[in-house]
C-alpha positions as CSV (number, residue, x, y, z in Angstrom):
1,X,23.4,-18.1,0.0
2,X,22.0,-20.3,2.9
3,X,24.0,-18.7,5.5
4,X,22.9,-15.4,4.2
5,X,18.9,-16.7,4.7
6,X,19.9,-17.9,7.7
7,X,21.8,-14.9,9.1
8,X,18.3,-12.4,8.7
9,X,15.9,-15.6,9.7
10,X,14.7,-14.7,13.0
11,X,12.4,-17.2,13.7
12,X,9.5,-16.9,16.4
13,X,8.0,-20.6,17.0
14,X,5.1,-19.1,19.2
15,X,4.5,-16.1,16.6
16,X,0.8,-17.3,14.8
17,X,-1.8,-14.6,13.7
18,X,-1.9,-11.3,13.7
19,X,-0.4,-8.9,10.5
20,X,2.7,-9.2,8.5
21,X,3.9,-6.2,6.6
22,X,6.1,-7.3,4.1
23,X,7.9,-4.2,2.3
24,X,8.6,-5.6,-1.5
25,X,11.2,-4.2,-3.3
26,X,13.8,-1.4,-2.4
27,X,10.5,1.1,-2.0
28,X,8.7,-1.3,-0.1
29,X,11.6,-1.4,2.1
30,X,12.2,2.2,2.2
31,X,8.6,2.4,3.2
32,X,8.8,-0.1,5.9
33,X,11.8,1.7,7.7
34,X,9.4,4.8,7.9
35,X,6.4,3.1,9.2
36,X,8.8,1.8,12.3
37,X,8.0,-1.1,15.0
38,X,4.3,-1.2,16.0
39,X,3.0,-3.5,18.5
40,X,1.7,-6.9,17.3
41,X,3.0,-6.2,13.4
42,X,5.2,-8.5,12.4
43,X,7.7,-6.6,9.6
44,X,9.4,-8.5,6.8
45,X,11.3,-7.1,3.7
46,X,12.2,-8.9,0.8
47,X,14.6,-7.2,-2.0
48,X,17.3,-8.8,-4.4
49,X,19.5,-5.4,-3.8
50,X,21.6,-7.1,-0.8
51,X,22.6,-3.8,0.7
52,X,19.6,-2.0,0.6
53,X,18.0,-5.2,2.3
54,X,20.7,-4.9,5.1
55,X,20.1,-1.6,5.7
56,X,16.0,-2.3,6.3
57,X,15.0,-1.7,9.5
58,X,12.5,-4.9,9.5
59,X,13.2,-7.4,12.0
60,X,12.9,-10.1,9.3
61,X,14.5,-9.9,5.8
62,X,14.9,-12.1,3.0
63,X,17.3,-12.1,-0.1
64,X,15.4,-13.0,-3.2
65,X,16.9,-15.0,-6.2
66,X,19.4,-18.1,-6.7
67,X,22.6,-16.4,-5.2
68,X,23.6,-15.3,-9.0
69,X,21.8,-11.6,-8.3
70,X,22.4,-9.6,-5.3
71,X,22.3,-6.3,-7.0
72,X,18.2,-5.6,-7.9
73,X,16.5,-6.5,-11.2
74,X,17.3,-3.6,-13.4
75,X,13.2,-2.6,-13.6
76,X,12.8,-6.2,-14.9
77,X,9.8,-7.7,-13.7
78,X,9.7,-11.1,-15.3
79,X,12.6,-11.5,-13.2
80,X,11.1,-10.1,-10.0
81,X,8.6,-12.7,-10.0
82,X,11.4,-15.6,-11.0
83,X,13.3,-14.8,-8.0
84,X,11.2,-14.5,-6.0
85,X,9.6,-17.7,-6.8
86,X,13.1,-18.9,-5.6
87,X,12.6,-17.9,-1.6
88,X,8.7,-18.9,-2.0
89,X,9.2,-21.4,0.9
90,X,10.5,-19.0,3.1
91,X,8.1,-16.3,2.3
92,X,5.5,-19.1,2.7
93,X,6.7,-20.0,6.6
94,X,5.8,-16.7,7.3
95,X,2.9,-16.0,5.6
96,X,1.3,-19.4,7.0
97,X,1.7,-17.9,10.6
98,X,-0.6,-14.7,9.7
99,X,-4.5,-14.0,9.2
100,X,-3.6,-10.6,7.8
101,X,-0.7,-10.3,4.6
102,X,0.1,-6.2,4.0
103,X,2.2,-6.0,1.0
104,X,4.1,-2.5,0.2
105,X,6.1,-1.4,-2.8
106,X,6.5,1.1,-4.9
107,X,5.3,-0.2,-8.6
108,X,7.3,0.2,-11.3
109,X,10.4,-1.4,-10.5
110,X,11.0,-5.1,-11.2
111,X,11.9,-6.3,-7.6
112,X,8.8,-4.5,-5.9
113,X,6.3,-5.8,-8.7
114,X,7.1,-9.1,-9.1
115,X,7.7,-9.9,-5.6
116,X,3.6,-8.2,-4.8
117,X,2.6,-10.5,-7.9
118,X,4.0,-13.7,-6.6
119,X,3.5,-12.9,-3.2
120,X,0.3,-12.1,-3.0
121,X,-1.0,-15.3,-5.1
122,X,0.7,-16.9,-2.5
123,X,-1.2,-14.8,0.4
124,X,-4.4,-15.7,-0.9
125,X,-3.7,-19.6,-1.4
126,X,-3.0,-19.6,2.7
127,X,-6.4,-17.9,2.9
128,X,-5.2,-15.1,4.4
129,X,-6.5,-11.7,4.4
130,X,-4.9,-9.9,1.6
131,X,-4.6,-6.2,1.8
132,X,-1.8,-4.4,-1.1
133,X,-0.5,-0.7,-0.8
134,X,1.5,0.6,-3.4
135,X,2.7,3.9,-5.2
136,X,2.7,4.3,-8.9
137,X,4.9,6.2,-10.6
138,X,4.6,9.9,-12.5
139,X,3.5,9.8,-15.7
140,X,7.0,11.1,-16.5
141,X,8.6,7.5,-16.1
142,X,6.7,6.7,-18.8
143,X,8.4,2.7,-18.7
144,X,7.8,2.4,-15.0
145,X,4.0,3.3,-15.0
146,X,3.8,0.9,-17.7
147,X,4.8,-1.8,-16.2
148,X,3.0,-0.8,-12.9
149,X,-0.5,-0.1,-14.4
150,X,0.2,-3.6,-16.5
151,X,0.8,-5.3,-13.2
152,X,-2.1,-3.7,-11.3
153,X,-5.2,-6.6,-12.8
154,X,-3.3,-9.4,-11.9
155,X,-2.2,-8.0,-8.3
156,X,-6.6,-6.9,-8.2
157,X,-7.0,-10.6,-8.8
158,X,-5.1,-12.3,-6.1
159,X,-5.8,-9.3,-3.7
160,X,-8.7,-8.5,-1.2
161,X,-8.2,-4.6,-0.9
162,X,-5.6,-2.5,-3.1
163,X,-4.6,0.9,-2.2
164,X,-3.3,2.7,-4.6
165,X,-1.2,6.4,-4.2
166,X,-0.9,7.7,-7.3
167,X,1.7,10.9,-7.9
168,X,-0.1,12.6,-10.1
169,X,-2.9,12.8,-8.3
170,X,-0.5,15.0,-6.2
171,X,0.3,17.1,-8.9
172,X,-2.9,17.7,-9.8
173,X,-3.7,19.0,-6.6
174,X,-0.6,21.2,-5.8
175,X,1.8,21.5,-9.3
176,X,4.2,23.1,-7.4
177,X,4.7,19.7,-5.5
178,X,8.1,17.9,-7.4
179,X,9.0,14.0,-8.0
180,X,11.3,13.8,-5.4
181,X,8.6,15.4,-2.7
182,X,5.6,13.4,-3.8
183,X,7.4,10.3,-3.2
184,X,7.8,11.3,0.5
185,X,4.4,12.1,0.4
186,X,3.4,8.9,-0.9
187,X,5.2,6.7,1.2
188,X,4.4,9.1,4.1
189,X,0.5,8.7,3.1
190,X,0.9,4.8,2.9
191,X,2.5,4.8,6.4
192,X,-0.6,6.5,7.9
193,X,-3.4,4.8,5.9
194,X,-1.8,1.6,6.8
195,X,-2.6,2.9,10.8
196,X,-5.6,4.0,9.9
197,X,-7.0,0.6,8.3
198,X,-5.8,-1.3,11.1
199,X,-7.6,0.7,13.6
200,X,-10.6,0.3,11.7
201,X,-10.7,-3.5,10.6
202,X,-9.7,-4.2,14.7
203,X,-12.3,-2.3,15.5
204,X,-16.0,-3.5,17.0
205,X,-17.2,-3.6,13.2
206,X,-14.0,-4.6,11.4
207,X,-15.0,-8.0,10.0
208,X,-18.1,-5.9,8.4
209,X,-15.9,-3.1,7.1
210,X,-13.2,-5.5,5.6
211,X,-16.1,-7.4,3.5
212,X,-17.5,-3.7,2.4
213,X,-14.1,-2.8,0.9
214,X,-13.0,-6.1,-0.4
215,X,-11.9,-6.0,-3.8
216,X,-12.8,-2.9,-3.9
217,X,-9.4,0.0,-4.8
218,X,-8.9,2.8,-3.1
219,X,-7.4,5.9,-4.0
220,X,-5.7,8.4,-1.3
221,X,-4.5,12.0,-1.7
222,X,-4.7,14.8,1.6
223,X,-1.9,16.4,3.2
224,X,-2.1,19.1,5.6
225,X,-2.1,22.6,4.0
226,X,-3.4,21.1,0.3
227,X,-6.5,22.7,-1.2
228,X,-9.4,21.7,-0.1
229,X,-11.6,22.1,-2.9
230,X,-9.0,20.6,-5.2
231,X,-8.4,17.6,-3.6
232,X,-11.9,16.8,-3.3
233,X,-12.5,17.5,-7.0
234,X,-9.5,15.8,-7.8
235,X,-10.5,12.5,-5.7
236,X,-14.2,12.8,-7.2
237,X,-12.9,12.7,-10.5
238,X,-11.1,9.7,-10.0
239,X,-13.6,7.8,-8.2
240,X,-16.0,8.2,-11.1
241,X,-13.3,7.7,-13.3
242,X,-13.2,3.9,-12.1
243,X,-16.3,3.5,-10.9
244,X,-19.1,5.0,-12.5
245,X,-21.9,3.4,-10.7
246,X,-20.4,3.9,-7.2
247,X,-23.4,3.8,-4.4
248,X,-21.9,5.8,-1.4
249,X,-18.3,6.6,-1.0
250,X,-16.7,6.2,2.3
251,X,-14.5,8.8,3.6
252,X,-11.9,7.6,6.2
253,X,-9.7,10.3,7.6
254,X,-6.7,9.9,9.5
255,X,-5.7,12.5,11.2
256,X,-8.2,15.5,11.9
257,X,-9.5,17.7,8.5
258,X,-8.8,20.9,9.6
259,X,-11.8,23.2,11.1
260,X,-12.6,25.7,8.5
261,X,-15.8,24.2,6.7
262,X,-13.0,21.6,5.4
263,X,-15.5,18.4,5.8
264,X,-18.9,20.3,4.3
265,X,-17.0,21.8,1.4
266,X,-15.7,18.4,0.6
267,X,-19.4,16.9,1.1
268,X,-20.7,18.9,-1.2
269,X,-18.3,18.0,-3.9
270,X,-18.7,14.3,-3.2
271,X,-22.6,14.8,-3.2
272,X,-22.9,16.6,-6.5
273,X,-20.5,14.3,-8.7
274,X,-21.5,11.2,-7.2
275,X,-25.1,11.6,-6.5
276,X,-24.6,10.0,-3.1
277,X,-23.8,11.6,0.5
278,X,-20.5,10.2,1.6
279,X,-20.0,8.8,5.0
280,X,-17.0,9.7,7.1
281,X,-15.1,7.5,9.3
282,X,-13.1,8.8,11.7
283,X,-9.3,7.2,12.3
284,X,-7.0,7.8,14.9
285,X,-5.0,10.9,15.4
286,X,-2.3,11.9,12.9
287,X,1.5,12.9,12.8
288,X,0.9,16.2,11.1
289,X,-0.5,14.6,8.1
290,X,-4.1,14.6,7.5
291,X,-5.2,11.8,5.1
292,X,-8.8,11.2,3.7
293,X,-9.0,7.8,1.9
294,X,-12.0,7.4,-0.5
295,X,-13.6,3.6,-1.0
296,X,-15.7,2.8,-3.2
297,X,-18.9,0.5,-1.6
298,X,-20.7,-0.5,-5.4
């Protein structure tokens, strides 16, 4: 077991600040090899399945557990957490040398939401800033949303900003859209809101933005070619939904909306159930996937 930690530690002594991305579970690290090497992100995954973790493209990975499992958790996340517990000081050497902690997963499983429970507590003990993006399963794993939904207050708690992708939100929008899809979606959404926040909160007014949306959860759902009208409605409704006293939601968009009255129609709808104009903040340019993430400011 200590030659296998030792084999995927890659240790830079000069690394210190910046963001680590750590991809939790064998959807955070599925998620992780999408978003690919960007320039001043460090990438770590940590996973107990010991062949999905070697086949993560991260330039750092870790092994969770004692040695005794190298095969996942079986969707057991009591266990997540107690193996992960086990590789806390190594998670902890890289987590000291960050300002900004990203966690990923897909909730559900038991690797992915224990390792974002644990993880996280540990995130915000550093200090650090401590942003969570996850994906919750359809309401057709019944067991898995469960247990993600059930996980959600605690990972709230120890958490700055949550993001959360839901798939049925997608199917709301577009029933035509099937499981296997909407995950790509999803992990293809958290990919680009995950550009899209860092070009904001590195931006001229980032320290400001980050305090507006802390510990506030966002909820995401536009891809190119959806309806418009439905998504709006559809984002509305869950905005209200969990947070009926909302002020002024801001709209981020990464990516362009497309020019055909898009932005207006979905102003209107925003106006009349909220009561309140929405703001739009532009992000950088998308990969053919037009995002438009909605936050909450109470």
């Amino acid at each position: 077991m200590l030659k296998f930690f030792k084999f995927f530690k890659k240790r830079e002594e000069n690394a210190a600040g910046g963001t680590l991305v750590i991809g939790c579970g064998g959807g955070g690290c599925n998620i992780v090899n999408r978003l690919g090497r960007i320039s001043g992100v460090e990438l770590l995954t940590v996973n107990t399945d010991q062949k999905g973790l070697v086949r993560s493209r991260a330039n750092r990975r870790i092994l969770l557990g004692d040695g005794t499992i190298t095969s996942g958790c079986g969707g057991n996340v009591e266990m997540g957490v107690r193996l992960t517990k086990f590789a806390s000081d190594l998670i902890e050497e890289h987590i000291k040398r960050h300002t900004t902690i990203v966690l990923m997963a897909g909730l559900g499983g038991g690797t992915g939401t224990g390792a974002v429970k644990v993880i996280s507590e540990m995130a915000k003990r550093n200090g650090s800033r401590v942003i969570v993006m996850v994906t919750l399963p359809m309401s057709f794993e019944a067991g898995r949303r469960k247990a993600a939904l059930g996980a959600l207050s605690d990972i709230k708690r120890s958490s700055d900003i949550v993001l959360i992708l839901d798939g049925d939100r997608l199917t709301e929008i577009d029933p035509a859209i099937g499981a296997r899809e909407a995950l790509s979606i999803l992990d293809q959404m958290i990919c680009e809101s995950f550009l899209c926040l860092t070009e904001m909160l590195e931006g001229e007014n980032g320290e400001s933005m980050y305090k507006a949306m802390t510990n506030r959860t966002m909820t995401a759902s536009f891809a190119e070619g959806m309806n418009v009208e439905k998504v709006a409605n559809t984002l509305a409704n869950g905005i209200m939904a969990g947070y009926p006293s909302v002020s002024q939601p801001v709209i981020f968009v990464r990516g362009n909306i497309p020019q055909n009255g898009s932005e207006e129609i979905i102003r209107d709808i925003i106006s009349e159930k909220t009561g309140t104009e929405p703001t739009f903040v532009q992000g950088p340019g998308g990969t053919g996937m037009n995002l438009v993430m909605f936050v909450p400011i109470q």
